[in-house]
C-alpha positions in Angstrom: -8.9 -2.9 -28.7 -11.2 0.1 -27.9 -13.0 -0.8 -31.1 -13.8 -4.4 -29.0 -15.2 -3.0 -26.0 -17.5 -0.2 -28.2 -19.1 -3.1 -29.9 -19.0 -5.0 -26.9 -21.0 -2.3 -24.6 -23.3 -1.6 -27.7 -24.3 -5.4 -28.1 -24.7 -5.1 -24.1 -26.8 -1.6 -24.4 -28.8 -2.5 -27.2 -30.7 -5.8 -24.9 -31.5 -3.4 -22.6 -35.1 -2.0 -21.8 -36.0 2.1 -21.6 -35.9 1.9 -18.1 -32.7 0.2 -17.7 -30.6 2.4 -20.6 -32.1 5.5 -18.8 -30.1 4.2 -15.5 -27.4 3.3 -17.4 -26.9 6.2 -19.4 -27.5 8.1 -16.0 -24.8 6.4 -14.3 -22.1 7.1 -17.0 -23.1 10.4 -16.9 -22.0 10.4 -13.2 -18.9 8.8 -13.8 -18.3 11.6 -16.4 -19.5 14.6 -13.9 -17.7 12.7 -11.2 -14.4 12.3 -13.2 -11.6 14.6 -11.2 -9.8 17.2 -14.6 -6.1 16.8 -15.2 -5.9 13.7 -12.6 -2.7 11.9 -13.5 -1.8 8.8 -12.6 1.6 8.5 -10.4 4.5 7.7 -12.6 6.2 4.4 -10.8 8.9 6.5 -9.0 6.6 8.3 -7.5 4.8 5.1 -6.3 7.9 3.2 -5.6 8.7 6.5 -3.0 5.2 6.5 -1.3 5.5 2.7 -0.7 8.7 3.6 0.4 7.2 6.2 3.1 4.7 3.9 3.9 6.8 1.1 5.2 8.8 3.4 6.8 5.6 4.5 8.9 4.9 1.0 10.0 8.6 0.1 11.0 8.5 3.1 13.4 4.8 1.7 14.3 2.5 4.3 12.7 -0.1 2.4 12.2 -3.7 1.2 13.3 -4.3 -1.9 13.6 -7.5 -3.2 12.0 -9.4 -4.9 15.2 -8.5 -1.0 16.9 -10.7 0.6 14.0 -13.2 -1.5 14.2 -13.6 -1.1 18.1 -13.4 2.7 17.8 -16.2 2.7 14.8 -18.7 0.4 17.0 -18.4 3.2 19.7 -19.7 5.5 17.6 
């Protein structure tokens, strides 16, 4: 499959002019430099357990609603 998308984002690269494969190549690069080391993704228990939390918060009414944010943010 990743042999797919290679060939796929060289067919894409390749149509493009200097200009654009300088940006492109410039934003990959930013991905790359942006990319957080040894990030790992939750396993699903772990998920499950924040979710979990989560709902818990809004039961007990720990939350904001939406309309309240976007009053406080116009304020500002």
């Amino acid at each position: 499959m990743a042999n797919v998308l290679e060939q796929e984002l060289f067919s894409y690269f390749t149509r493009l002019n200097e200009e654009e494969k300088k940006s492109f190549v410039q934003l990959l690069k930013a991905f790359l430099n942006n990319r957080k080391e040894n990030t790992q993704v939750p396993s699903l228990e772990e998920y499950t357990i924040e979710l979990e939390k989560a709902d818990a918060e809004i039961e007990n009414g720990e939350y904001i609603l939406h309309e309240d944010v976007v009053k406080y943010f116009s304020k500002k």
